[in-house]
N, C-alpha and C positions, 0 to 999 in steps of 0.2 A: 296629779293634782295641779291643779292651776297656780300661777305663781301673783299674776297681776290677770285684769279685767280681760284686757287685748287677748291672753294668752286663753283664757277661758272662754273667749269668744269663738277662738281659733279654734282650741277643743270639739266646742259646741257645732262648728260649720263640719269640722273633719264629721264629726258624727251623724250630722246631717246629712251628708255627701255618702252613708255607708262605711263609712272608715276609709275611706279614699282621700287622701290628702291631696293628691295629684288632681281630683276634680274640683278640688273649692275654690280656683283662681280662676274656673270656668262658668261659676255657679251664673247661672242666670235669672235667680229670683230676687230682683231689683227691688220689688215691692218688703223685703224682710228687712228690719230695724238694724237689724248686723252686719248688711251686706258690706259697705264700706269700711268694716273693720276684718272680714273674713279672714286676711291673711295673718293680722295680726298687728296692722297698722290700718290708720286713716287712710283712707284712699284719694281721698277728696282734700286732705289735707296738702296746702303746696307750702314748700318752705323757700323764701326769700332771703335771701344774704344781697350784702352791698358787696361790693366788689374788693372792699377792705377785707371783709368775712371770708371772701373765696379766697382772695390771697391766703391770708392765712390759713383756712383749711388745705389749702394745697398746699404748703410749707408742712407744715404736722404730717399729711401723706407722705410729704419727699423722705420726713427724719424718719417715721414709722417704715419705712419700707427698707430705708437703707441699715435700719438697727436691726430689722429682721435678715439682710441677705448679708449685713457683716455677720452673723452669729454660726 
């Protein structure tokens, strides 16, 4: 059972594809309303940060990563 839209989309493409989840990042039917969601995101969607943003997301990576390889 689907949990959110994206995920029930994704469902919808797997089933599409045959149960083949490994084809729906191949699908070639550009004309279907779900295409740009197929995998389970926007596809078309771009996201922008300022350079302040990256910094910071790269700071949160460095802590995340280093909290996981001290553990």
């Amino acid at each position: 059972m689907a949990n959110t839209p994206l995920s029930a989309i994704k469902a919808f493409c797997i089933d599409c594809m045959g149960d083949q989840p490994r084809l729906v990042k191949d699908c070639t039917t550009k004309s279907c309303p779900l295409w740009s969601y197929r995998t389970g995101h926007n596809t078309n969607s771009k996201r922008t940060m300022t350079e302040e943003q990256r910094q910071m997301a790269a700071e949160r990576l460095k802590k995340a990563r280093e909290a996981k390889n001290s553990t």
